[in-house]
C-alpha positions, 0 to 999 in steps of 0.5 A: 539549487539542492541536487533533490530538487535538481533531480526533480527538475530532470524528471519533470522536464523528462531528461530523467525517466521517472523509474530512475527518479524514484531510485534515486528517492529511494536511495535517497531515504533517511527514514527510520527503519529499512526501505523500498529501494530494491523493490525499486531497483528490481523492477527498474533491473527486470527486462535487463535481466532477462525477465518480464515485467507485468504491470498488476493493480490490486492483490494479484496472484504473485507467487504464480508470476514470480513463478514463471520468472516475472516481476511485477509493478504494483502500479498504485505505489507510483503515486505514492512515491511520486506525491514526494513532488507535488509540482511533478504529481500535479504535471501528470495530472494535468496530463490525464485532465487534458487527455483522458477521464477527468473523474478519477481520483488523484492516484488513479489520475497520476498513474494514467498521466505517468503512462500517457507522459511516456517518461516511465522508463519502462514498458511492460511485457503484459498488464494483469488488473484486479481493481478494488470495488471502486468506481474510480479504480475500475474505470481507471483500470480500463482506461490503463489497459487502454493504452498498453499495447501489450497482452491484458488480463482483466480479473472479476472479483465477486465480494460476497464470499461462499463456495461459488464465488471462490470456485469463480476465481479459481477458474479465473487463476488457471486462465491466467497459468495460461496467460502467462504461459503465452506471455512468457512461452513457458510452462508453469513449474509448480515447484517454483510456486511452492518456493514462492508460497514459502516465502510468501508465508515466512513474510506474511509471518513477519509482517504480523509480528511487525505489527505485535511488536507495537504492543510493548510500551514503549512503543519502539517504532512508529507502525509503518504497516500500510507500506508493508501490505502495500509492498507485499501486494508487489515483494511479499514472496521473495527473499528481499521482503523477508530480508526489509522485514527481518531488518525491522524486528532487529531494529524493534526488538533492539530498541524494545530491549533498551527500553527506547522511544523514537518520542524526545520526551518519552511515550505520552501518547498513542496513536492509532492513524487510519489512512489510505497511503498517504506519503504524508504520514511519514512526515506526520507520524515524526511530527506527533512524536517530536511534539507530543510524545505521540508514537503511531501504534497502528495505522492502515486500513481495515488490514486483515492477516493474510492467509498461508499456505499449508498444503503447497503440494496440493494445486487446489488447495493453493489456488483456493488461498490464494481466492481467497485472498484475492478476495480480502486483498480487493478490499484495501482501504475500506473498499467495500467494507462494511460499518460492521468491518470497520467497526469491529477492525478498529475496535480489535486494534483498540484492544490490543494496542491501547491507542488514546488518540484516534484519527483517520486521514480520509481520502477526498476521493474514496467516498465510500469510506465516509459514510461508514467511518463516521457512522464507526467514529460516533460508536467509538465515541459512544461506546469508549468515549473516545473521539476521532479526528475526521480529516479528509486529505488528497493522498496523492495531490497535495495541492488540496491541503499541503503537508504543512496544513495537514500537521496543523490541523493535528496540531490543533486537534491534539492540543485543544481535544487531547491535551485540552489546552 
């Protein structure tokens, strides 16, 4: 037996907690590009460290609990890590069909058994929750809140976007100031706020021009940006993120410079691959680019550039930022986004990256993406003449369709669609 699946056997049989097996996968990562593992160490490290750990989902506030000398996990990314192991995701789902919601999808499912299993390795010091417009999510949400024994904050995140419902939100951040004042028995220090806005803008800037330097041709790296807005939901305002970002552009500009392809036969295609974290695409994207000279120009979900602070002296006017984006964060993912949104998302990403292969990898549980994307899918067909593969995939149970029956089914189209064999 492989020491990976060693550690896979002690995490499911519980001998390993499951924050120490996500470390060590971390650790573990032979990926292209830098990686997660001291986000992963940091949250592991917090409460050794002195420091309180609040469990958040959706696009909280960071820069006001990283103020106030707390780390936050960003619970969504859990499942994303632990899909790696599909024996061990399908465990702690079986755990939450048994004892809770049997409704939810497969992410939300995974996060509420990791919980109920009591393996985590962690216990969080407050939960603050900001759910996405999905049915699933904010049951889920709930529910998690439910079985903390610890302080909760609920977030209601209205998604029309005027003056009142921005007002509403701030009104909502100065409660939480309070909250973890109570939480952590100190004062708010606006001056570690604006340290916090600081690097909050500096990676924000650098997660852009991660994304720009996919433009070049070829393209240097495959786009790994759903990770990066996934990991600046939980990093974005600290050293470290500008750190793992830097790295990248090194790498990119280094390769752009030698006129590198990660494709073994040079660049023929690019792909533009829509998808809602699935782990799997790591997988996918190196396939496409070993067989069909297909590097993944852009990927993600209806991502828009986030906003910085400009006035980090002025309290209102960062608390009105960060409304703001709060309300753009709530919509990962296709979540309460518009034909119209998606439409005009991908068309923009169509213009600038010069993608000719279009797929989306849809989560089977986010429903309110299908309607719309296919509506999206047949303009684009209409208007460029430019197919798109339609695939619906579980992004989190792997049961439903494997990594391998993903790959073919690519495989497939790019053969028979693309290069119309």
């Amino acid at each position: 037996m492989t020491e990976d699946l060693i550690k896979a056997d002690f995490a499911m049989s519980g001998k390993m907690s499951l924050i120490d097996y996500i470390c060590e996968m971390s650790a573990s990562d032979s990926g292209d590009g830098p990686g997660d593992l001291k986000y992963w160490e940091t949250v592991r490290d917090a409460q050794n460290s002195g420091k309180k750990l609040i469990f958040i989902n959706g696009p909280a506030p960071l820069e006001l609990i990283y103020a106030f000398d707390c780390v936050p996990l960003y619970l969504d990314l859990l499942p994303y890590r632990l899909s790696e192991n599909a024996e061990l995701t399908a465990k702690l789902i079986n755990v939450t069909e048994t004892r809770a919601n049997c409704s939810l999808c497969s992410r939300q499912k995974t996060n509420l058994g990791i919980l109920l299993s009591k393996n985590l390795g962690l216990e969080p010091d407050a939960y603050v929750t900001m759910p996405i417009p999905c049915d699933s999510a904010r049951t889920a949400c709930t529910e998690m809140g439910r079985y903390m024994d610890v302080p909760v904050f609920y977030f209601d995140i209205p998604q029309r976007r005027n003056e009142k419902t921005l007002g509403y939100i701030e009104i909502q951040l100065e409660k939480l100031i309070e909250f973890l004042e109570g939480v952590t028995g100190s004062s708010l220090d606006w001056e570690r706020v604006k340290y916090r806005a600081e690097l909050y803008n500096r990676s924000a800037e650098l997660l852009e021009e991660c994304a720009q330097l996919r433009r070049d041709r070829p393209c240097p790296m495959s786009s790994r940006m759903t990770i990066w807005n996934e990991m600046m939901n939980s990093f974005g305002p600290t050293e470290e993120m500008t750190k793992l970002l830097e790295s990248e552009i090194a790498l990119c500009r280094e390769r752009t410079e030698k006129g590198f392809s990660p494709c073994p036969e040079g660049e023929k295609h690019r792909v533009l691959m829509i998808h809602n974290l699935l782990r799997q695409a790591a997988g996918l994207t190196s396939m496409l680019e070993r067989a069909y000279g297909a590097v993944t120009v852009a990927d993600g979900f209806c991502f828009e550039k986030r906003e910085s602070f400009t006035k980090p002296d002025d309290r209102q006017d960062c608390l009105r930022v960060m409304s703001r984006r709060m309300q753009v964060g709530s919509l990962a993912h296709g979540a309460g986004v518009s034909g119209e949104q998606l439409l005009n998302s991908i068309e923009a990403l169509l213009r600038d990256f010069e993608p000719d292969v279009l797929m989306f990898l849809g989560n089977r549980g986010c429903r309110h993406a299908w309607a719309s994307i296919k509506m999206v899918s047949d303009t684009v067909q209409k208007r460029y003449g430019m197919p798109m593969l339609l695939l619906d995939v579980d992004n989190t149970d792997f049961r439903y369709k494997s990594e391998k029956e993903i790959e073919t089914l690519v495989s497939e189209y790019m053969d028979t669609v693309i290069n119309k064999k």
